[in-house]
C-alpha positions in Angstrom: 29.0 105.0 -69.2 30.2 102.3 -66.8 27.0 103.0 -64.7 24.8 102.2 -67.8 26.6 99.2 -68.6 26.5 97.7 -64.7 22.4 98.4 -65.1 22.5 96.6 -68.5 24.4 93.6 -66.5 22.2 94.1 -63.4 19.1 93.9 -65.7 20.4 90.9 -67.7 21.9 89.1 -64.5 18.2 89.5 -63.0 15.9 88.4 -66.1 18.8 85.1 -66.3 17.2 84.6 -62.6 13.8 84.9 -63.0 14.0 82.1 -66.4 16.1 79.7 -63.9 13.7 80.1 -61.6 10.6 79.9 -63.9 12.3 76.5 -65.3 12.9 75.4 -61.7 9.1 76.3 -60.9 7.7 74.3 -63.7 9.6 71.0 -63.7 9.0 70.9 -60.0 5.0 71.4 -60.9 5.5 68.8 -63.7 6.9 66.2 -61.3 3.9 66.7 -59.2 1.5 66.3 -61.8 3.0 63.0 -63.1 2.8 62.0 -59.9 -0.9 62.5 -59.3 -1.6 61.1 -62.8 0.2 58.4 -61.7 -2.2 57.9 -58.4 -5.1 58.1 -60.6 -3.8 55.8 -62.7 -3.0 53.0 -59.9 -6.7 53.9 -58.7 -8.3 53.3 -62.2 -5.8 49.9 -62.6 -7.3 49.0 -59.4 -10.9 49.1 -60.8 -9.5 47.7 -64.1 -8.3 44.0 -64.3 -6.4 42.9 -66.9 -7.7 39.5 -67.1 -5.8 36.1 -68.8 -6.9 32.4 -69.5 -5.6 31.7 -66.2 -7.9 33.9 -64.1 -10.5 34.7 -66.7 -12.6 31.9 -65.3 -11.9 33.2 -61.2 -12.1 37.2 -62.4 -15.1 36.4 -65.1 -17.1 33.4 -65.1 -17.2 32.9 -61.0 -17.6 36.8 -60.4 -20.9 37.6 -58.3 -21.2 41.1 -59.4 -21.6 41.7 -63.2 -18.7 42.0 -65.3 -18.3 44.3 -68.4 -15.4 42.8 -70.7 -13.1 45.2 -72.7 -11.8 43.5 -75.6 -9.1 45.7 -76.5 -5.8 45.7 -78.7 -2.9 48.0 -77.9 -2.7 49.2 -81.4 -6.2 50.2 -81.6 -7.2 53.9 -82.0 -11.2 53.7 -81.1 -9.9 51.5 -78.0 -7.1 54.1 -76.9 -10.4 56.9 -76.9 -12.8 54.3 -74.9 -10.3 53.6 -72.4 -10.6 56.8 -70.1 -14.2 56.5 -70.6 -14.0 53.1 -69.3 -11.7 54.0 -66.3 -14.0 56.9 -65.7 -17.2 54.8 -65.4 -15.1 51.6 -63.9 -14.2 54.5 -61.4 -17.5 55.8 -59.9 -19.3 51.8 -60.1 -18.6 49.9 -57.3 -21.7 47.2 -58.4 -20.0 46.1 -61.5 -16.4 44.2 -62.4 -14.6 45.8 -65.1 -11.5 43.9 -66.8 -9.8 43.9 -70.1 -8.8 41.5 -72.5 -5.9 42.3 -74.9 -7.2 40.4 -78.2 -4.0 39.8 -79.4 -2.8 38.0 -76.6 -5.5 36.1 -75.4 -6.8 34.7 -78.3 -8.9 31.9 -76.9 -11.6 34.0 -74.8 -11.4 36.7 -78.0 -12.4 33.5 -80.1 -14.6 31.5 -77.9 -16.9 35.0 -77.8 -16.7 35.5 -81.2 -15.2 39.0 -80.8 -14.3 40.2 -84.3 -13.9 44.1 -84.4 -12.7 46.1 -81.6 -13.3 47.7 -78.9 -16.0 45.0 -77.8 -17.8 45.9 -74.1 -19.5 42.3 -73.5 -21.6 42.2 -70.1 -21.2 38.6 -68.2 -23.7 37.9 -65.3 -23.8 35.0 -63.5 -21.2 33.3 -66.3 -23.2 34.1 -69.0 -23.0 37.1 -71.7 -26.1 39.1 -71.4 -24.8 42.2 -74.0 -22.4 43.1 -76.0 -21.4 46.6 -77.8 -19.5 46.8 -80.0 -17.5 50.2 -81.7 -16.8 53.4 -79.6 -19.4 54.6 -77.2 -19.1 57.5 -74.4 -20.1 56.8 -71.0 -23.9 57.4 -70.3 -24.2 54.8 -73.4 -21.9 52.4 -71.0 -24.1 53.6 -68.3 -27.5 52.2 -70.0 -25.5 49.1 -71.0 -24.6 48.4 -67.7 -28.3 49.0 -66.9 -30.0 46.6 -69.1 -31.9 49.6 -71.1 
């Protein structure tokens, strides 16, 4: 009898283990996950500049490359599903600026292009707005936008 219940403790003992260490296992995998999401994400804000009225004009206006504008608002459902399609395409373009634009707190560019649903994509060149989409799109739509077709 006392065998049977040391196996039963044995077997309990060891299962206790292998959950600790399944726990241990994951939260360490989790940690390194966030922390490569969180290098993509620096390498995506790096491609992505989240432009004001004080550098819109430097960022924007004086760029030599084209620029594709994301007009966006933080509260915005169709802008939340654009934005990895935007990193994503801001990520593998090296010939084109990509910034963004929160509409509800830079009002006066928002106005001044007459931006009135969002998301907005508006492509400056040479200071000057050449196109503008607006609603959700996936990427090779952004693609042929950034291509003139």
């Amino acid at each position: 009898m006392k065998k049977k219940i040391i196996i039963a403790i044995s077997i309990v003992v060891f299962v206790l283990a292998l959950v600790v260490i399944s726990i241990f296992l994951n939260r360490q995998n989790e940690t390194e996950i966030e922390g490569n999401d969180k290098q993509e994400t620096a390498k995506t804000e790096e491609k992505i500049i989240e432009v004001t009225s004080r550098n819109f004009e430097e960022e924007v206006i004086k760029s030599e490359k084209p620029v594709i504008i994301d007009f966006y608002a933080t509260w915005c459902g169709p802008c939340k599903r654009l934005s990895p399609i935007i990193e994503e395409v801001a990520r593998e373009n090296e010939n084109v600026k990509f910034v963004k634009i929160d509409i509800d707190n830079i009002k006066d560019i928002t106005l001044e292009y007459q931006v009135k649903s969002i998301p907005t994509l508006l492509l400056i060149q040479n200071g000057e707005e050449k196109d503008r989409i607006v609603g959700i799109v996936d990427k090779n739509q952004i693609l042929d936008f950034i291509e003139g077709k």
